[in-house]
Backbone as JSON Lines, residues from 0, in Angstrom:
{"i":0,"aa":"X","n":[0.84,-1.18,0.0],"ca":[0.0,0.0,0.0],"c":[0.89,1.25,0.0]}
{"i":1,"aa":"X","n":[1.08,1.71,-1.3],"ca":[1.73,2.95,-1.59],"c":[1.48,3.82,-0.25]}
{"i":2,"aa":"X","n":[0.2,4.54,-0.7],"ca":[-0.53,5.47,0.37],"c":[0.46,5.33,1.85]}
{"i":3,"aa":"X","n":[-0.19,4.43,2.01],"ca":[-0.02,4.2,3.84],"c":[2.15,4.12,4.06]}
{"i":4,"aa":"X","n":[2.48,3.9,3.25],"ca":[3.85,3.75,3.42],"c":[4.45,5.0,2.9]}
{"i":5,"aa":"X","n":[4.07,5.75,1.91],"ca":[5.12,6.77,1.32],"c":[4.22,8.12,1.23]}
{"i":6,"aa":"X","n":[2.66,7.96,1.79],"ca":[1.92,9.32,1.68],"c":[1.5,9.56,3.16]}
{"i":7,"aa":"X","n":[1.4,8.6,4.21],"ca":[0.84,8.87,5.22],"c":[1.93,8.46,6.18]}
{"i":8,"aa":"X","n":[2.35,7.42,5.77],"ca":[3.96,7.49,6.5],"c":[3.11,6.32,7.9]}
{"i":9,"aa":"X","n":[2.24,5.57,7.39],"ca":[1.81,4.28,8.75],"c":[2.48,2.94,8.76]}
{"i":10,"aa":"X","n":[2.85,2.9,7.38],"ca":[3.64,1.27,7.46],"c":[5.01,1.58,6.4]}
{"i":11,"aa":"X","n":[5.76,0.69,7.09],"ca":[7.4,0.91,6.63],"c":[7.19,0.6,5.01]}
{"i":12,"aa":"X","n":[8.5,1.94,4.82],"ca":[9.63,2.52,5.02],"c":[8.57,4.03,6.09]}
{"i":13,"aa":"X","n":[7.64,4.01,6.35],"ca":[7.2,5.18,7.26],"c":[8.14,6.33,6.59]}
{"i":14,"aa":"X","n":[7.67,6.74,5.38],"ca":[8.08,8.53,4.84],"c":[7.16,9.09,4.1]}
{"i":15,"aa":"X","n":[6.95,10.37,4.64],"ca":[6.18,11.35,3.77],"c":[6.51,12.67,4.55]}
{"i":16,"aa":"X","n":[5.54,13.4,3.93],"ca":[5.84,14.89,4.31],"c":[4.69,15.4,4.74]}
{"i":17,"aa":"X","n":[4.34,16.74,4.91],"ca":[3.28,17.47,5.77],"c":[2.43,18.09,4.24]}
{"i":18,"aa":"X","n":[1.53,18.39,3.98],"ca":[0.59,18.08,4.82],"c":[-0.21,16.5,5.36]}
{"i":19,"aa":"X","n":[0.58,15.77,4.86],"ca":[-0.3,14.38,4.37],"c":[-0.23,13.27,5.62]}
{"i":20,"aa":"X","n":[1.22,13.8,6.06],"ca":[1.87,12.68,7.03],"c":[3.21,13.51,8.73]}
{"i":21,"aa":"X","n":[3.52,12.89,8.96],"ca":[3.91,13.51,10.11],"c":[5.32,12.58,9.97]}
{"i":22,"aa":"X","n":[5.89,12.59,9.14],"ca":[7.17,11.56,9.62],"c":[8.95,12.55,9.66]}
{"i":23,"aa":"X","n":[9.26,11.66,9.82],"ca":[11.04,12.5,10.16],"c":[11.59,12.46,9.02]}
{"i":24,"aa":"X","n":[11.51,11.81,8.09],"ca":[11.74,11.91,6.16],"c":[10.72,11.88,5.54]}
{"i":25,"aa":"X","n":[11.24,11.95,4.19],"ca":[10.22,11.74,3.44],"c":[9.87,12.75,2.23]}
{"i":26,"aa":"X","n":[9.19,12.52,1.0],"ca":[8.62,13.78,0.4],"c":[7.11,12.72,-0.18]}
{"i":27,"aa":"X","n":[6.06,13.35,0.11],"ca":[4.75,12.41,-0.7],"c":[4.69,12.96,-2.08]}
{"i":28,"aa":"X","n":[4.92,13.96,-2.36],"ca":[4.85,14.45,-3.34],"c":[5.44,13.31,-4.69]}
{"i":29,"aa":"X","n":[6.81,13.28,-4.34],"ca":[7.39,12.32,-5.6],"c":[7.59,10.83,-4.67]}
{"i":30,"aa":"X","n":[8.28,10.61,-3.78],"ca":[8.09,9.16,-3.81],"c":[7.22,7.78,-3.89]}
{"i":31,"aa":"X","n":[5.67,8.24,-3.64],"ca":[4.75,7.3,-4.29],"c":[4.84,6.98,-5.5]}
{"i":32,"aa":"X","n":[5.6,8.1,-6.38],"ca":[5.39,7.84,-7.87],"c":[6.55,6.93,-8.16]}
{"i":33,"aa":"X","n":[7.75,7.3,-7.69],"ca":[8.68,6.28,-7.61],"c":[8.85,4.37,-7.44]}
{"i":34,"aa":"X","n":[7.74,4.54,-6.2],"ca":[7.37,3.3,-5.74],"c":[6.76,2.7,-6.76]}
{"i":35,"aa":"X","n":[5.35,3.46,-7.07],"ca":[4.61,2.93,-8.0],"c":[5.11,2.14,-9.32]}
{"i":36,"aa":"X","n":[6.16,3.55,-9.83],"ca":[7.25,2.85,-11.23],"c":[7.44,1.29,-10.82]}
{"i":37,"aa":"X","n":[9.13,1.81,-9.78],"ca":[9.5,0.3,-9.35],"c":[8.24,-0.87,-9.01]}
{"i":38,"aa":"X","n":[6.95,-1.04,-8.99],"ca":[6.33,-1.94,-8.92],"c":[5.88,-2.06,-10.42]}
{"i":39,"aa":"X","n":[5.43,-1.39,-11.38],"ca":[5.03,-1.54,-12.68],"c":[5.95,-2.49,-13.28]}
{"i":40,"aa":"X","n":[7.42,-1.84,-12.68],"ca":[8.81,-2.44,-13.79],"c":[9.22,-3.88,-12.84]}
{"i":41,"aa":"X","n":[8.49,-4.68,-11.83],"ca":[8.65,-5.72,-11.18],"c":[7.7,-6.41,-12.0]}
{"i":42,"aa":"X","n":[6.47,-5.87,-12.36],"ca":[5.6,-6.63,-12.76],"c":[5.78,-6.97,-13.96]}
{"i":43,"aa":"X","n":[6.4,-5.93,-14.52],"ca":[6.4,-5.99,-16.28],"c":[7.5,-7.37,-16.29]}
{"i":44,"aa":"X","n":[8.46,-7.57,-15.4],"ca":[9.47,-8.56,-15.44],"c":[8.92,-9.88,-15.11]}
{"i":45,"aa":"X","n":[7.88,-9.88,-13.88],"ca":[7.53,-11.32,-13.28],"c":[6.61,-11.64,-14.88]}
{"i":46,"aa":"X","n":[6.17,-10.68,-15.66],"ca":[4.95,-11.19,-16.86],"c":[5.78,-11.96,-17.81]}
{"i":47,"aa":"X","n":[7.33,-11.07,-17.85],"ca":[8.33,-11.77,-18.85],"c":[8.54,-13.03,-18.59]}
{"i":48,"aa":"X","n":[9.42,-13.17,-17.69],"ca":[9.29,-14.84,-17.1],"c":[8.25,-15.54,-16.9]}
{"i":49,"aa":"X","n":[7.54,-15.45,-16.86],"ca":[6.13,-16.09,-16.67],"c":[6.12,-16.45,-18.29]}
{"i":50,"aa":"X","n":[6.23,-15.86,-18.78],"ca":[6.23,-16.16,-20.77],"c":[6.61,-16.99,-21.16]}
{"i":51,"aa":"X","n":[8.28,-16.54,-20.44],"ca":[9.33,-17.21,-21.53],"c":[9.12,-18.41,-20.66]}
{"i":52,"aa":"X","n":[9.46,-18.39,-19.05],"ca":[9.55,-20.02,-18.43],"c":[8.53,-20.89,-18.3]}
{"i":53,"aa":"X","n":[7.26,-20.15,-17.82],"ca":[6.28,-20.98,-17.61],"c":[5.25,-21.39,-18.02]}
{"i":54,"aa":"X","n":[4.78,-20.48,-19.3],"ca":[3.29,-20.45,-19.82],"c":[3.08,-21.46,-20.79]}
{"i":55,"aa":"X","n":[4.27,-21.92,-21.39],"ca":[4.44,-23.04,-22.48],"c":[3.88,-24.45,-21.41]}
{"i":56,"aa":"X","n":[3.86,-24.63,-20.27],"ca":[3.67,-25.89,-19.43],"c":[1.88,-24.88,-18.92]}
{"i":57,"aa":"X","n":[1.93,-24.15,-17.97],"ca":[0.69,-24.09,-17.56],"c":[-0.27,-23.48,-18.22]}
{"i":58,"aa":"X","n":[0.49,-22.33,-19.54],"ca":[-1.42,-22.03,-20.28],"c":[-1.68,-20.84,-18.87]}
{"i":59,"aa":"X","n":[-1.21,-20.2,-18.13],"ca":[-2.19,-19.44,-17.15],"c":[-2.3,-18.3,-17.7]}
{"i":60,"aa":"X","n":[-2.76,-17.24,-16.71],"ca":[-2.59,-15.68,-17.27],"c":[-1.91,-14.93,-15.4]}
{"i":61,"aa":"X","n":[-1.87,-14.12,-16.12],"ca":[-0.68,-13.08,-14.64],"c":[-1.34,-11.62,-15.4]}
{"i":62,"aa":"X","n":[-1.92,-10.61,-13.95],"ca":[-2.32,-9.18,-14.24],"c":[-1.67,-8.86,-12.43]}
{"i":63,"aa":"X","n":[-2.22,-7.67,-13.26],"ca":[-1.87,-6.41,-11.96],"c":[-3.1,-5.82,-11.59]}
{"i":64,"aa":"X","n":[-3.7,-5.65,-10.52],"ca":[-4.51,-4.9,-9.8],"c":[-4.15,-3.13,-9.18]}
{"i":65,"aa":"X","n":[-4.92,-2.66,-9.42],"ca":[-4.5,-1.24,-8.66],"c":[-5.84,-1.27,-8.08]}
{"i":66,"aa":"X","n":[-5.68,-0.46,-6.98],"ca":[-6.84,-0.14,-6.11],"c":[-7.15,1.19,-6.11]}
{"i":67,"aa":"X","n":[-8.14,1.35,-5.99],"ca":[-8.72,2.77,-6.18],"c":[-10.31,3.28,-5.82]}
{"i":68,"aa":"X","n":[-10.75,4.55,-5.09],"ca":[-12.0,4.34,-5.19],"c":[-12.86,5.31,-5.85]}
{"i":69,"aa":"X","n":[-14.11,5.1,-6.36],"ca":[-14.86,5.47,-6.82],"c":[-15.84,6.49,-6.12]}
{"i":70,"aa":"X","n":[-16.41,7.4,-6.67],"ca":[-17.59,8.11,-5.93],"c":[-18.53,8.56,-6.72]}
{"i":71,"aa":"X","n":[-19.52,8.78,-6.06],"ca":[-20.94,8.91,-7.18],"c":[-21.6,10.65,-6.23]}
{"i":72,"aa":"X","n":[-22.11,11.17,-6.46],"ca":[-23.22,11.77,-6.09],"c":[-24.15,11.14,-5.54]}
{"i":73,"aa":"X","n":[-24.4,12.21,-3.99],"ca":[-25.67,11.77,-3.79],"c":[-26.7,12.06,-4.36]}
{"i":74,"aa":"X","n":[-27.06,13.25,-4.99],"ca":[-28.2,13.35,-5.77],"c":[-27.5,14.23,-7.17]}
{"i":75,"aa":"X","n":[-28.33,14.41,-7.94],"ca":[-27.67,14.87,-9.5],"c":[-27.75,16.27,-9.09]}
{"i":76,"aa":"X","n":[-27.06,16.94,-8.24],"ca":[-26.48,18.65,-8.34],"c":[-25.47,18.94,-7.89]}
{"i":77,"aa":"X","n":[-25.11,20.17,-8.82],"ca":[-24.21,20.48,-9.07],"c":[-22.5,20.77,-7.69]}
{"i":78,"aa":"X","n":[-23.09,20.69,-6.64],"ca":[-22.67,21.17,-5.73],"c":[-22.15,19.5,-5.16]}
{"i":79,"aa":"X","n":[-22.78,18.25,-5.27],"ca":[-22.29,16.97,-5.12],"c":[-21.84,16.8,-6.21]}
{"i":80,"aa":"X","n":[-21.73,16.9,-7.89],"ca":[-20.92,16.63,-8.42],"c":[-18.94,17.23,-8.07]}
{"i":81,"aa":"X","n":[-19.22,18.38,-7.77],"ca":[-18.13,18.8,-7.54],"c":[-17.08,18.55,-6.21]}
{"i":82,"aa":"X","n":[-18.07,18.02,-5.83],"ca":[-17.74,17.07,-4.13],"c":[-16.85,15.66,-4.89]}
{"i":83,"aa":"X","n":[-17.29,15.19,-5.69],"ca":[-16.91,14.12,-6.18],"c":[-15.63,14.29,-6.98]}
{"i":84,"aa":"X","n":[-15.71,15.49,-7.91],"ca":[-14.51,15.54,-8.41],"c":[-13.4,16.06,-7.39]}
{"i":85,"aa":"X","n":[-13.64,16.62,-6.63],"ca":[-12.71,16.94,-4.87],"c":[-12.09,15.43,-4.47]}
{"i":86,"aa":"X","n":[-13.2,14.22,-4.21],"ca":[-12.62,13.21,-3.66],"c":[-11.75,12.27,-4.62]}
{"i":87,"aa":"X","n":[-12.6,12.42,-6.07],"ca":[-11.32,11.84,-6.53],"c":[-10.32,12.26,-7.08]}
{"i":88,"aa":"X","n":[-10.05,13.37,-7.09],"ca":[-8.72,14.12,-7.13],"c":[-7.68,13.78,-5.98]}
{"i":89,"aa":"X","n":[-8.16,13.79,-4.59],"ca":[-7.13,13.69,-3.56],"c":[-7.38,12.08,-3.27]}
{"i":90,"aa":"X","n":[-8.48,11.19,-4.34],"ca":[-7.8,9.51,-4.01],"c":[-6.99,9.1,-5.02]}
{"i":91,"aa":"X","n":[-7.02,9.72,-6.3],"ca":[-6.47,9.11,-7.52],"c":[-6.05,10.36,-8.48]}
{"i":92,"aa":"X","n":[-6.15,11.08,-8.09],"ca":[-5.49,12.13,-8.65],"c":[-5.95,12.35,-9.58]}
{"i":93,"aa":"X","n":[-6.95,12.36,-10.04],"ca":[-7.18,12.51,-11.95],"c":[-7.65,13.64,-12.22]}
């Protein structure tokens, strides 16, 4: 969990920065994105091997999950749509 390790600073390596987190290192700003890379470029490797060594015997498939959440409005105005684009800006950034 990116978040909790490099934005809120609750589970090791425990780093981030203020406003997000309270720790003694850290920046949230860029090291989630860092993390994130280094896990894309782990995965992109375990998919390679999985290719070349194993898929010829088992036929399986191998993905990646990201987690993320969603939000809806409570009712269709304008004032909860914009609530929504608030929350998912500061869960997923988009």
């Amino acid at each position: 969990m990116i978040e909790f390790a490099y934005i809120r600073g609750w589970y090791p390596p425990a780093r981030c920065s203020t406003p997000f987190g309270n720790c003694s290192s850290g920046n949230s700003d860029t090291e989630p994105l860092i993390a994130m890379h280094n896990i894309l470029i782990a995965h992109a490797m375990a998919v390679d091997t999985y290719r070349r060594v194993f898929w010829q015997k088992q036929h399986g498939f191998i993905g990646i999950v990201a987690n993320a959440h969603m939000y809806e409005p409570l009712r269709d105005d304008e004032r909860d749509w914009r609530a929504v684009d608030r929350a998912l800006a500061f869960s997923v950034a988009c």
